[in-house]
Each structure stands twice: as structure tokens, then as C-alpha cells.
Backbone and ligand atoms as CSV (ligand in chain L), in Angstrom:
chain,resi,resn,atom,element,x,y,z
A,1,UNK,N,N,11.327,-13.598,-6.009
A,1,UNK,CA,C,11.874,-13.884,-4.684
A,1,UNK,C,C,12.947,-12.890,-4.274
A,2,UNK,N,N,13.724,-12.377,-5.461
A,2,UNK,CA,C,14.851,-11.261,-4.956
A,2,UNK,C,C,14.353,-10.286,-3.381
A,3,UNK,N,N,12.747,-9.638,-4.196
A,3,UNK,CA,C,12.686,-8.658,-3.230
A,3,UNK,C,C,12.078,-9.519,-1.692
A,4,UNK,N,N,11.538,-10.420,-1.946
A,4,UNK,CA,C,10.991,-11.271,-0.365
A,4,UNK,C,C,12.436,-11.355,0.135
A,5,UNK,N,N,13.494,-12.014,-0.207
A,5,UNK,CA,C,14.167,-12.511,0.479
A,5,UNK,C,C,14.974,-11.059,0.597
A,6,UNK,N,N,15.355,-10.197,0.097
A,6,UNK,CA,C,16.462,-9.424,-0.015
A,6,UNK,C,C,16.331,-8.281,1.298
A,7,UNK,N,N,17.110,-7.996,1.604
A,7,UNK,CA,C,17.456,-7.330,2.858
A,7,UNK,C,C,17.577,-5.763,2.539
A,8,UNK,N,N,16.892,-4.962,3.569
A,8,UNK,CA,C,16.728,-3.347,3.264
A,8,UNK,C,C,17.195,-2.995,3.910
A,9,UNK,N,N,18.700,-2.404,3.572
A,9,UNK,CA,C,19.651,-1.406,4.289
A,9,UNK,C,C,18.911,-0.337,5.132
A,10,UNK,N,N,18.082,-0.173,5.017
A,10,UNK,CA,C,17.393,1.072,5.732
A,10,UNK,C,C,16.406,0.853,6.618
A,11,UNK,N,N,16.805,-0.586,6.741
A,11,UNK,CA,C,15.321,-1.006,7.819
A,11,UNK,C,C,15.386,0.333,8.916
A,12,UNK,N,N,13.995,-0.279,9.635
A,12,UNK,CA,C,13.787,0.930,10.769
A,12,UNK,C,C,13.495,2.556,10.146
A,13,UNK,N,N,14.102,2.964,9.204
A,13,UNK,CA,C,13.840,4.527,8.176
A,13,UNK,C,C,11.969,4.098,8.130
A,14,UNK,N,N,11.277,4.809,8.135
A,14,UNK,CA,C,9.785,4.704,7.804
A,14,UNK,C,C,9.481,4.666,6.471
A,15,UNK,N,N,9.162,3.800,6.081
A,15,UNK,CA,C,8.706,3.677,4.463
A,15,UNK,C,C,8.003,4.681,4.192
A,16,UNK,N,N,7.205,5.248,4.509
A,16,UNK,CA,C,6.138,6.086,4.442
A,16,UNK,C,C,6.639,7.655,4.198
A,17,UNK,N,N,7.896,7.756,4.972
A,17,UNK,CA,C,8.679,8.807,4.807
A,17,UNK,C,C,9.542,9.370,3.524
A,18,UNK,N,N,10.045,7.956,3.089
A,18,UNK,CA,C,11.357,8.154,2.173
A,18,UNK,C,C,10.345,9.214,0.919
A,19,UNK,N,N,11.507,9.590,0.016
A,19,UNK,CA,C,11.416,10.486,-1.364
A,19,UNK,C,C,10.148,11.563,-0.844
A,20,UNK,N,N,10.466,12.196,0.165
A,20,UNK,CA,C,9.301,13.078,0.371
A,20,UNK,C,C,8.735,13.914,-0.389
A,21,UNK,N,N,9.706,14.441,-1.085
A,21,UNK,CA,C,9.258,15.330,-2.375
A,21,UNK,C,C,9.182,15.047,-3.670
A,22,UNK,N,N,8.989,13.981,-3.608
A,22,UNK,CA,C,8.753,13.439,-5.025
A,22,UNK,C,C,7.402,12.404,-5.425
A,23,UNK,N,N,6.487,13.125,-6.341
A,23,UNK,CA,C,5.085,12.643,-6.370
A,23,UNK,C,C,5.203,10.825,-6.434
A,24,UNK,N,N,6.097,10.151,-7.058
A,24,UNK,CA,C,6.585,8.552,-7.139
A,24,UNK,C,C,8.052,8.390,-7.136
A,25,UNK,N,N,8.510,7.094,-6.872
A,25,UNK,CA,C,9.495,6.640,-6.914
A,25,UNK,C,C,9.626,5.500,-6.837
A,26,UNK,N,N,9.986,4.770,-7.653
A,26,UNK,CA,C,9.944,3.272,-8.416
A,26,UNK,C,C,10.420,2.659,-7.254
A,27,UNK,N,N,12.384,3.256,-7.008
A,27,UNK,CA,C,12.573,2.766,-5.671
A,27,UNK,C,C,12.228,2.265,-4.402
A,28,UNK,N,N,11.495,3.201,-4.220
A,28,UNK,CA,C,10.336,2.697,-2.685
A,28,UNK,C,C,9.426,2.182,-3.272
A,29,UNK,N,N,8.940,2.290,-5.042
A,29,UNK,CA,C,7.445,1.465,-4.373
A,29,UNK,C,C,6.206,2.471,-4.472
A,30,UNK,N,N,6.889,3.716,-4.470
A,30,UNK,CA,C,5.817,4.978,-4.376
A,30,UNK,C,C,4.865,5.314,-5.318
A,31,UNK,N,N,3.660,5.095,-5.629
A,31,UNK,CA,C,2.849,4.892,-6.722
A,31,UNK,C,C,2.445,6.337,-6.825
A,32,UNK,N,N,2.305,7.205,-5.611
A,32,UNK,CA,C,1.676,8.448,-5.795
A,32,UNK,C,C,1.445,9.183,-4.282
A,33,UNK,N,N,2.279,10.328,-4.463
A,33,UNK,CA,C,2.494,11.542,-3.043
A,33,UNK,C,C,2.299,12.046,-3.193
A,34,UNK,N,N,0.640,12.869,-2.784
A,34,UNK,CA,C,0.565,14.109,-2.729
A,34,UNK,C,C,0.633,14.847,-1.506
A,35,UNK,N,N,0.274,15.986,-1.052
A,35,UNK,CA,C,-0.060,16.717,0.006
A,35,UNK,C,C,-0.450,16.290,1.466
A,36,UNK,N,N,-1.102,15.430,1.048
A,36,UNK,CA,C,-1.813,14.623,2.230
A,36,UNK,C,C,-1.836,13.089,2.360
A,37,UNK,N,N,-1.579,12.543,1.028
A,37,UNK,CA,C,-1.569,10.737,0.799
A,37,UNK,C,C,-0.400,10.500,0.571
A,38,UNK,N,N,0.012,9.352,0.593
A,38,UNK,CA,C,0.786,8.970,0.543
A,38,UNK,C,C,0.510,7.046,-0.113
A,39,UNK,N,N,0.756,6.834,-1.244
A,39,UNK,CA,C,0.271,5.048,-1.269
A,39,UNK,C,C,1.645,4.253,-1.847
A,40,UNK,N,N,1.378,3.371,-1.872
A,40,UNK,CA,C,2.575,2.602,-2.179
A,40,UNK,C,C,2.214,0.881,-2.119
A,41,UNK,N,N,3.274,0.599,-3.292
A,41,UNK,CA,C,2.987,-1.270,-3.301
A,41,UNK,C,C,3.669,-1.749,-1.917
A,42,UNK,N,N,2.902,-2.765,-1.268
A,42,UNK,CA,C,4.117,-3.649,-0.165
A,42,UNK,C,C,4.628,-4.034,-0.828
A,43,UNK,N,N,5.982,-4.294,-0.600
A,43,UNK,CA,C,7.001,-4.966,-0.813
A,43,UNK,C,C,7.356,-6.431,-0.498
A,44,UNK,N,N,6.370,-6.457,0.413
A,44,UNK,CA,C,6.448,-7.708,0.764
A,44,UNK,C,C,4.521,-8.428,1.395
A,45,UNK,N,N,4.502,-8.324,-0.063
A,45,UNK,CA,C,2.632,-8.278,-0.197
A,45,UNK,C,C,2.298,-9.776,-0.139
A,46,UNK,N,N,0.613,-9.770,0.512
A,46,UNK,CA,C,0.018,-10.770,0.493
A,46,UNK,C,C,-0.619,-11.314,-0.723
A,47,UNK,N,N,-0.414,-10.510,-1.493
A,47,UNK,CA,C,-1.195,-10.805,-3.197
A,47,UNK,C,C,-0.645,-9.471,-4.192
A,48,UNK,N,N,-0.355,-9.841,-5.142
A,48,UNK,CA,C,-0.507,-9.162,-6.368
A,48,UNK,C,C,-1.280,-7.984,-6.119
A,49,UNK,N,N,-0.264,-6.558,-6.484
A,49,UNK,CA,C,-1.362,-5.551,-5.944
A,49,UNK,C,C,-1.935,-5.073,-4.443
A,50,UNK,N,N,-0.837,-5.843,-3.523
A,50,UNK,CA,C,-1.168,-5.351,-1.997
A,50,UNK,C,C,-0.903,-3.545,-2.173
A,51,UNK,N,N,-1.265,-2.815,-1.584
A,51,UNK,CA,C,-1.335,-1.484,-1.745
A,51,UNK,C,C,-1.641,-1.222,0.107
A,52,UNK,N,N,-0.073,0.002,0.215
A,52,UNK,CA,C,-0.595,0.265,1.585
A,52,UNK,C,C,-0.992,2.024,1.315
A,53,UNK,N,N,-1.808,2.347,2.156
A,53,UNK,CA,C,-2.428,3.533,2.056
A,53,UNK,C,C,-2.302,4.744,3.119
A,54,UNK,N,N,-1.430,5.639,3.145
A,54,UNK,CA,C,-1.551,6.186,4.216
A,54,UNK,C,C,-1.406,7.646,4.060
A,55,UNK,N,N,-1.685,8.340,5.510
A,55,UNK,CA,C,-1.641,10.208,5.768
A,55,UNK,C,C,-0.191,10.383,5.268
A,56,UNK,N,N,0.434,11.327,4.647
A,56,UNK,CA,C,1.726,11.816,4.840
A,56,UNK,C,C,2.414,12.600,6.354
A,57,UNK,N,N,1.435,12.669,7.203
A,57,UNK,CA,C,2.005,13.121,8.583
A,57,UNK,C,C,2.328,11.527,9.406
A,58,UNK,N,N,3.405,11.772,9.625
A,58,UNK,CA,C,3.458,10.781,10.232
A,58,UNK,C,C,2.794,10.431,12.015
A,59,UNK,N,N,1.968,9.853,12.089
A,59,UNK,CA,C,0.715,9.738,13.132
A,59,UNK,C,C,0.613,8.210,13.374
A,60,UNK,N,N,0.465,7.915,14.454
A,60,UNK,CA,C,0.083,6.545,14.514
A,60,UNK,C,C,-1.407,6.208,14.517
A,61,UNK,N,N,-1.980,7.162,15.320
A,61,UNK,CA,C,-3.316,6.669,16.319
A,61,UNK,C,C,-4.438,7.307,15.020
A,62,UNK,N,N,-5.271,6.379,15.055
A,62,UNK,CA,C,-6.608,7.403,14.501
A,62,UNK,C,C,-6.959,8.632,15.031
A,63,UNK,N,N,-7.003,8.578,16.182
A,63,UNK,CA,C,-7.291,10.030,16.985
A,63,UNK,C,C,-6.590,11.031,16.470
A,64,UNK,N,N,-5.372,10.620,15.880
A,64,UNK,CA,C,-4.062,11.879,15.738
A,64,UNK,C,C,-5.067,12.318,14.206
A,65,UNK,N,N,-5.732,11.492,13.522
A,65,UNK,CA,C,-5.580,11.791,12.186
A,65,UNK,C,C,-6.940,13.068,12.323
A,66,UNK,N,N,-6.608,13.990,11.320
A,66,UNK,CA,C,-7.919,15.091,11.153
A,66,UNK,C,C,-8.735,15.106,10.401
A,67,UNK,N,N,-9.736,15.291,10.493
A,67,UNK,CA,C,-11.370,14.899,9.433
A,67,UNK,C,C,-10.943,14.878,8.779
A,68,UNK,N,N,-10.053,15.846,7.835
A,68,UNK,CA,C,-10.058,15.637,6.864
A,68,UNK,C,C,-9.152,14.872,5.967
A,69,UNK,N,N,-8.104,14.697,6.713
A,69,UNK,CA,C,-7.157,13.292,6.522
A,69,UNK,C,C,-7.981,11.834,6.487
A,70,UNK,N,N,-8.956,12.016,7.124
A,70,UNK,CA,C,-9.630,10.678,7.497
A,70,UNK,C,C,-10.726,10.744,6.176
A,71,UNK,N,N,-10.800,11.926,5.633
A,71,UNK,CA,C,-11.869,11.689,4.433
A,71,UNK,C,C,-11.147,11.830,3.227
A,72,UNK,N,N,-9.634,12.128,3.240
A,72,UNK,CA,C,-8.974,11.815,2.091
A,72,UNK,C,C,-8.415,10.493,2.237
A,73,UNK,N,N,-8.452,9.978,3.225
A,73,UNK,CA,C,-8.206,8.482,2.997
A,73,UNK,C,C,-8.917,7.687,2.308
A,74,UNK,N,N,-10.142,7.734,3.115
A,74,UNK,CA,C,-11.118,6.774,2.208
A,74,UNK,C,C,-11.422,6.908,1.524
A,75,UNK,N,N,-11.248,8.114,0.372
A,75,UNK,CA,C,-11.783,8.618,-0.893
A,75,UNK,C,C,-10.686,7.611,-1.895
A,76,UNK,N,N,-9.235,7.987,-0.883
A,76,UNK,CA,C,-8.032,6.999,-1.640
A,76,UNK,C,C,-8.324,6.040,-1.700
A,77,UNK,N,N,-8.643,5.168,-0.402
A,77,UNK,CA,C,-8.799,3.775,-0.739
A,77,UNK,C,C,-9.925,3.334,-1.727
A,78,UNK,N,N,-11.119,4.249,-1.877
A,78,UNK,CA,C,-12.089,3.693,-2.535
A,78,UNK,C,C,-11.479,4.233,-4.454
A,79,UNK,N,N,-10.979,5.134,-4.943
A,79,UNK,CA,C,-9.908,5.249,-6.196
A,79,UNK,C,C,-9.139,3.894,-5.886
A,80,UNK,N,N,-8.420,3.913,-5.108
A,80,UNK,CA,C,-7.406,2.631,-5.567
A,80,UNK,C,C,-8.250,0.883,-5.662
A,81,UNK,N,N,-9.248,1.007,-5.103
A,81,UNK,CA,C,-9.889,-0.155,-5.086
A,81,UNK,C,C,-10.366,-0.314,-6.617
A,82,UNK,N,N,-10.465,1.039,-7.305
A,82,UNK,CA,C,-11.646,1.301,-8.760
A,82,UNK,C,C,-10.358,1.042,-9.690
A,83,UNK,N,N,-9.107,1.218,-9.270
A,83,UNK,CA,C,-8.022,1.192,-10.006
A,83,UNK,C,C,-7.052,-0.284,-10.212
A,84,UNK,N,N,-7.353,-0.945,-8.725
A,84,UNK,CA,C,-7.093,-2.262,-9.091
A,84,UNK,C,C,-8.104,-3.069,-9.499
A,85,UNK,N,N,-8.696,-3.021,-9.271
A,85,UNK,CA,C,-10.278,-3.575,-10.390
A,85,UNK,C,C,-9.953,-3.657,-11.806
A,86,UNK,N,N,-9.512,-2.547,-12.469
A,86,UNK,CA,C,-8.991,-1.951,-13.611
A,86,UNK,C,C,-7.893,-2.973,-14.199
A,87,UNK,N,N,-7.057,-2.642,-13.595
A,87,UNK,CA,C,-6.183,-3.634,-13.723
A,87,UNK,C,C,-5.864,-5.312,-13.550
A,88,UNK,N,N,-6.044,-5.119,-12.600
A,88,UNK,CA,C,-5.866,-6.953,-11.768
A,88,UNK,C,C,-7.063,-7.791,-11.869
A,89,UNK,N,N,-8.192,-7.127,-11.958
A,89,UNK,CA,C,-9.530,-7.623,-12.030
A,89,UNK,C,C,-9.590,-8.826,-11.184
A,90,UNK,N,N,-9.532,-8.354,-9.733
A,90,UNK,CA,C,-9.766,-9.807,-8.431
A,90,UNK,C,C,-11.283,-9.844,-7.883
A,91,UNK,N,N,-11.448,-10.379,-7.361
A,91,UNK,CA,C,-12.686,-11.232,-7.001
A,91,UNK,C,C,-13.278,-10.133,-6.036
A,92,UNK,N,N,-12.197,-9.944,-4.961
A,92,UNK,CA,C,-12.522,-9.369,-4.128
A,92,UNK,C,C,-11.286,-8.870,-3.355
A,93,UNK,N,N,-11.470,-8.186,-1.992
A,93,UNK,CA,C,-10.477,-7.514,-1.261
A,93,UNK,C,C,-10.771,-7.703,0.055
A,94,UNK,N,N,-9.463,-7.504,0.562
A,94,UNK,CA,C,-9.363,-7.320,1.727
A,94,UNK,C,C,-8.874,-5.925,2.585
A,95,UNK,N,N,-9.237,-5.184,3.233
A,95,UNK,CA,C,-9.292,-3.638,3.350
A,95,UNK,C,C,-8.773,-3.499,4.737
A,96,UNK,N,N,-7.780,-3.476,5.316
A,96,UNK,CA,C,-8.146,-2.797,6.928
A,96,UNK,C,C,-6.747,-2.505,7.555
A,97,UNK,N,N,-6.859,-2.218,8.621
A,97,UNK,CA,C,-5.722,-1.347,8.981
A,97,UNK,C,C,-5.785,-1.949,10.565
A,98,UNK,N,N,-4.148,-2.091,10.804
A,98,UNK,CA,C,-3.778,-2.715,12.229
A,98,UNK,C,C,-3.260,-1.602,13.008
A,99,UNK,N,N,-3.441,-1.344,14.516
A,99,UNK,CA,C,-3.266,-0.577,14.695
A,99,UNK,C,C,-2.037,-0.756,16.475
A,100,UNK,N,N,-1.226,-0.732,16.423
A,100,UNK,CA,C,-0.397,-1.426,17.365
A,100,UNK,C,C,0.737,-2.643,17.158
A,101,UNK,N,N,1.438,-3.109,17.631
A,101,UNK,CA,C,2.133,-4.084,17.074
A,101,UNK,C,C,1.415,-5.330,17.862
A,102,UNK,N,N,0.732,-5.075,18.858
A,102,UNK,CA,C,-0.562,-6.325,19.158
A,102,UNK,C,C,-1.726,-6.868,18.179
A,103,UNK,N,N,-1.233,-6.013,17.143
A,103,UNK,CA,C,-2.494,-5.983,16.134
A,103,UNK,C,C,-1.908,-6.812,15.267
A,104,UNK,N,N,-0.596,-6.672,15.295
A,104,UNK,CA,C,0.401,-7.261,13.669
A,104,UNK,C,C,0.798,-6.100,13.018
A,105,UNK,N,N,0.586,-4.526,13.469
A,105,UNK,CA,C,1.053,-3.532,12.718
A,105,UNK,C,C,2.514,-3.849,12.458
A,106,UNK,N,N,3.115,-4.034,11.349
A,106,UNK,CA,C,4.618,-3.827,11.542
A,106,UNK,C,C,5.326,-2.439,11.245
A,107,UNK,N,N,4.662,-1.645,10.708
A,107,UNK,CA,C,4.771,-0.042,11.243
A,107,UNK,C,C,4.249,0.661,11.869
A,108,UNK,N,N,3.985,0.020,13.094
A,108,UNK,CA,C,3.373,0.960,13.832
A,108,UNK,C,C,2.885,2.215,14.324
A,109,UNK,N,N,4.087,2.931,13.795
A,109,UNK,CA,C,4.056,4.616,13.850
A,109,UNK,C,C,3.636,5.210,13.326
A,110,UNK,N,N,3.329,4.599,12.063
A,110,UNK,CA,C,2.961,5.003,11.113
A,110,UNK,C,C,1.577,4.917,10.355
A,111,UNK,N,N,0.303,5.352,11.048
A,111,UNK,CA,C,-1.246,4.460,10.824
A,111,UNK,C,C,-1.206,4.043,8.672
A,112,UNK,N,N,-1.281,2.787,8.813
A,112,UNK,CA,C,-1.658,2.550,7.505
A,112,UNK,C,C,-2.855,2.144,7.000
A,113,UNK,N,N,-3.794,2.185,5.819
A,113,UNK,CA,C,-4.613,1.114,5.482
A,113,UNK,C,C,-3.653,-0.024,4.328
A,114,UNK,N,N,-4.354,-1.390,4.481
A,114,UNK,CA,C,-3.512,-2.708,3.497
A,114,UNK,C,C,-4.936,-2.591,3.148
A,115,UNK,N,N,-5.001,-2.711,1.429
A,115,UNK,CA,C,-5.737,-3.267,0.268
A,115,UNK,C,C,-5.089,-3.753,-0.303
A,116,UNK,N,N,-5.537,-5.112,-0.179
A,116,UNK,CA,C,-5.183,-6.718,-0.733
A,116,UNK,C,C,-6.298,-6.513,-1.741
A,117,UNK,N,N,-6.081,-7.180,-2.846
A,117,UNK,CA,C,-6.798,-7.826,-4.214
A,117,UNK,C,C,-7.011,-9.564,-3.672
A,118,UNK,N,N,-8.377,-9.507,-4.131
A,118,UNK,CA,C,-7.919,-11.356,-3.463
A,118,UNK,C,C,-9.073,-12.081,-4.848
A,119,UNK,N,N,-8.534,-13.438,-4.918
A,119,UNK,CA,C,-9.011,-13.705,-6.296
A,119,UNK,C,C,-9.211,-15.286,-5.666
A,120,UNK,N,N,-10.255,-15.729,-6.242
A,120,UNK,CA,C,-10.958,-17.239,-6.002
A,120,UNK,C,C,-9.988,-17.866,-6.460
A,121,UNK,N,N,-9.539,-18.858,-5.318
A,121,UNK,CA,C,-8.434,-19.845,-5.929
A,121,UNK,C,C,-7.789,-19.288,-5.786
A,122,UNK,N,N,-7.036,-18.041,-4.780
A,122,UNK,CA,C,-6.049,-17.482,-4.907
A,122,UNK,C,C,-5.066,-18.493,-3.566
A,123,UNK,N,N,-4.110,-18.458,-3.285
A,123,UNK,CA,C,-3.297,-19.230,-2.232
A,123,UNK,C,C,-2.399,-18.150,-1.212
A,124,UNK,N,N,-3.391,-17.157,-0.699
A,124,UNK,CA,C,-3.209,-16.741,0.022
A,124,UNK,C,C,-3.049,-17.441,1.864
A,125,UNK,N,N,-3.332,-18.616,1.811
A,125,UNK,CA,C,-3.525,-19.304,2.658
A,125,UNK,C,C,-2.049,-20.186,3.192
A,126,UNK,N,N,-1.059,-19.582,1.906
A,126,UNK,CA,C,0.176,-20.419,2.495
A,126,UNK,C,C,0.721,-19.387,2.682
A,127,UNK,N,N,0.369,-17.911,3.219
A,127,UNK,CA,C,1.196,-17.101,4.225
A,127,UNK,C,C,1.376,-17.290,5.013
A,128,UNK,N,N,0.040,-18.138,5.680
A,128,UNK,CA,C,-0.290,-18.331,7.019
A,128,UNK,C,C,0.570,-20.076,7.332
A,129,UNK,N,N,0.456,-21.145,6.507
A,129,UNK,CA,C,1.449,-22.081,6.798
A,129,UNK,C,C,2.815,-22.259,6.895
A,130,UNK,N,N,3.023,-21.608,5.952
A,130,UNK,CA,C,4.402,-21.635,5.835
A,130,UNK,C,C,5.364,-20.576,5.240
A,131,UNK,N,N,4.561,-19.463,5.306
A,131,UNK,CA,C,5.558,-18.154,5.030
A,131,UNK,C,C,5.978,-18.023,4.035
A,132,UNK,N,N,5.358,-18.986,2.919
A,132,UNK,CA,C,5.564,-18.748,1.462
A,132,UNK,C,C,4.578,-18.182,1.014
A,133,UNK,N,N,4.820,-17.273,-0.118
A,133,UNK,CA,C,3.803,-16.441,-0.100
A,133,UNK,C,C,4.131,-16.149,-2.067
A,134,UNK,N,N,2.644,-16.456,-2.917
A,134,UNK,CA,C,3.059,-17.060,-4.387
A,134,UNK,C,C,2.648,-15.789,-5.203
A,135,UNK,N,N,3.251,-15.144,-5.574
A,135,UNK,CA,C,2.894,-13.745,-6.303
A,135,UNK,C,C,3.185,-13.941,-7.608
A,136,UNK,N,N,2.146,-13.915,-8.746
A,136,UNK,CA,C,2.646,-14.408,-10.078
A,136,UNK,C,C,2.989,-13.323,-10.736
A,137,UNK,N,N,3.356,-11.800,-10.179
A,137,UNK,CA,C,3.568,-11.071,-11.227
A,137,UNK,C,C,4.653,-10.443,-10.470
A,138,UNK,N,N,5.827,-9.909,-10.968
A,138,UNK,CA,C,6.603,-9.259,-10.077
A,138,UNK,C,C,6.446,-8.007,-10.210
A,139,UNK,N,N,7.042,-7.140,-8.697
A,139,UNK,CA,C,5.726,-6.222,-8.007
A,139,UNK,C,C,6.434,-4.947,-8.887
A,140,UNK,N,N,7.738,-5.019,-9.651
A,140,UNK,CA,C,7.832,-3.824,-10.912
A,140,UNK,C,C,7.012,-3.919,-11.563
A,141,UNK,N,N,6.842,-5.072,-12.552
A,141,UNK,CA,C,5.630,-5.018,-13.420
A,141,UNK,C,C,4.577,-4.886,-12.921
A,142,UNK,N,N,3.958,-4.833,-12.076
A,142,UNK,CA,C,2.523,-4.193,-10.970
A,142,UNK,C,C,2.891,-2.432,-11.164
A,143,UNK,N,N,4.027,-2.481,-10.865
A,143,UNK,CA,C,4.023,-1.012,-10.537
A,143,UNK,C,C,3.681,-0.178,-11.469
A,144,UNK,N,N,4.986,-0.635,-12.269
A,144,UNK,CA,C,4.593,0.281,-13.568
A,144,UNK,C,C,3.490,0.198,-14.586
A,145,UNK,N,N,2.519,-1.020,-14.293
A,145,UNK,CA,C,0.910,-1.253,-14.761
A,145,UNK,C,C,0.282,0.304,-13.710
A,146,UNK,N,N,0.359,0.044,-12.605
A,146,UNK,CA,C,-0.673,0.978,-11.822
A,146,UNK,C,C,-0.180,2.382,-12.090
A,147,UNK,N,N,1.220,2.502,-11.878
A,147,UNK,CA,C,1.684,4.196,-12.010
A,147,UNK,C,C,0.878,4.610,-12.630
A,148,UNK,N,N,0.628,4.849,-13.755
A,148,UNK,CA,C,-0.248,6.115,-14.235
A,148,UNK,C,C,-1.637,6.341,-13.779
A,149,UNK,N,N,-2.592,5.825,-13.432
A,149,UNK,CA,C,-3.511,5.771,-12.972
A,149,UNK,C,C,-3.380,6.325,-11.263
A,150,UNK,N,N,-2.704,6.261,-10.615
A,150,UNK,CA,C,-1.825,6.602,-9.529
A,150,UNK,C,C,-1.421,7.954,-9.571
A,151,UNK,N,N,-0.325,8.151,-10.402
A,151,UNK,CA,C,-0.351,9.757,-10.846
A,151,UNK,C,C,-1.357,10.617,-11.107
A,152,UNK,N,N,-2.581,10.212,-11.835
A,152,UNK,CA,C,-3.569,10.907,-12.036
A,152,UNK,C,C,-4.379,11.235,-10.951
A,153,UNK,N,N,-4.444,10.309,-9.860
A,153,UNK,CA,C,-4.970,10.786,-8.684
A,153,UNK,C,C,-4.272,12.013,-8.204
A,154,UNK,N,N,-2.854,12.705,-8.722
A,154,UNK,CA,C,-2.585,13.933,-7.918
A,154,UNK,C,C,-3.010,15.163,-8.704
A,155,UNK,N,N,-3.947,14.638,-9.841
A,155,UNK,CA,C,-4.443,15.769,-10.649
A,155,UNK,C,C,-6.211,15.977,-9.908
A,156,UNK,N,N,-6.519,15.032,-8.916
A,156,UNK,CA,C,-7.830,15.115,-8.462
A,156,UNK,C,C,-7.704,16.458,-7.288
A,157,UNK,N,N,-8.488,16.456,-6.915
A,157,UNK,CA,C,-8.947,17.883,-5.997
A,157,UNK,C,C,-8.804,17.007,-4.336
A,158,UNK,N,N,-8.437,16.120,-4.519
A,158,UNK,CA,C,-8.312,15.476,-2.386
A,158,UNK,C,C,-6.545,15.074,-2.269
A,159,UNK,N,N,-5.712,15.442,-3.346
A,159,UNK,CA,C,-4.415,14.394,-2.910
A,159,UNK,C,C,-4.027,14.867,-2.390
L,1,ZN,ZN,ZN,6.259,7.769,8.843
């Protein structure tokens, strides 16, 4: 609960932005920065293993993004999907990206994809009642499970 409830001096700063030059950083959350990606745990995730996915240019619109940003994305999301599998071993996922704050984007500026892990019997369903939201692993120990596998993606030929 520390990090749900706890308050980020830096609100408004773009998550997506911080430790620019640095391939991770525990601090933010940063699982792995390369050249062009950028991924990271939410912080304030719908499940174990929420993972947001995004360009390192900061762009909002799909339109802004360039082929080939748009084909190192999905190469990312489909690695990180093979990587929480690996790890978390969930049922299934949830994949997609909001685009506006009409959408529910809450970074708007910033185009993201959210890959959720979602697991039968999971109680993802009391986000939506009551804003409690039941994460059985805390999201350091997530992190530092995924980091390496994460890092190794900046040894691939698309990061
Ligand atoms: Zn940004």
C-alpha cells in the first residue's frame, strides 16, 4: 500500500521521461531504455506485472509515431508478453493503449501501451468498485524478478 497511497513529488514530470540515460532505474520503475523503447512497471497497476510500454520520443498521437517506432513497439510488447509468461505465468492479458484523456489516458502526452497479466480468479474487478486494487506481490519484488530479462532486451537488434 506504501506506493498506492504515497504521493509523487514530481507529479506532472512525465514518467516516461525521467533517468533518460540510464538503460533502468529501480526508482522509476524502469525495467529497460533503449534508443527507441522505453518500458516500465505501473506504479499504480491493475495486476501484478502491469507493464507500460512506450516510444522514447515523447509523442502523443499514433500518427506522430514512425513505422518504425510502431514496429519496435509491438515487437516489445510481444517480448514482454513472452517474459511475463516466464515469470508470472497468468492466464491471460490485457493489451491496449488509451489515447486522450476521454479515453482514461492519464498520460496523455505521452502515447503508451498497458500489458496487464490477468489470471482466473484474479479480482481485478474491485478496481472498478471500489478503488481497491489487491496486488499480492510488491511491485520491487516484480521488478527485480523481471529486470534481467528486460535488460537483455537491450542486447536485441530493435531496442
Ligand atoms: Zn514523455
Amino acid at each position: 500500500m506504501d506506493y498506492i497511497l504515497g504521493q509523487d513529488d514530481r507529479a506532472g514530470q512525465c514518467i516516461f521521461d525521467r533517468a533518460p540515460d540510464k538503460p533502468c532505474d529501480r526508482k522509476e520503475l524502469i525495467l529497460c531504455r533503449g534508443s527507441h523503447i522505453v518500458i516500465l512497471l505501473n506504479r499504480f497497476p491493475y495486476a501484478n506485472g502491469h507493464l507500460l510500454i512506450a516510444p522514447v520520443r515523447h509523442v502523443g498521437e499514433l500518427s506522430d509515431l514512425l513505422p518504425d517506432e510502431s514496429a519496435i513497439l509491438m515487437e516489445h510488447i510481444r517480448l514482454s508478453v513472452a517474459i511475463l509468461k516466464k515469470h508470472l505465468r497468468p492466464h491471460g492479458f490485457n493489451i491496449g493503449l488509451n489515447i486522450g484523456s476521454v479515453a482514461g489516458a492519464g498520460l496523455a502526452d505521452h502515447l503508451h501501451f498497458h500489458v496487464v497479466p490477468r489470471w482466473r480468479d484474479d479480482h481485478n474487478f474491485m478496481t472498478v468498485i471500489a478503488e481497491i486494487r489487491a496486488i499480492p506481490q510488491h511491485i520491487e519484488q516484480t521488478y527485480d524478478q523481471l529486470l534481467p530479462d528486460f535488460q537483455n532486451l537491450l542486447h536485441g537488434p530493435l531496442s
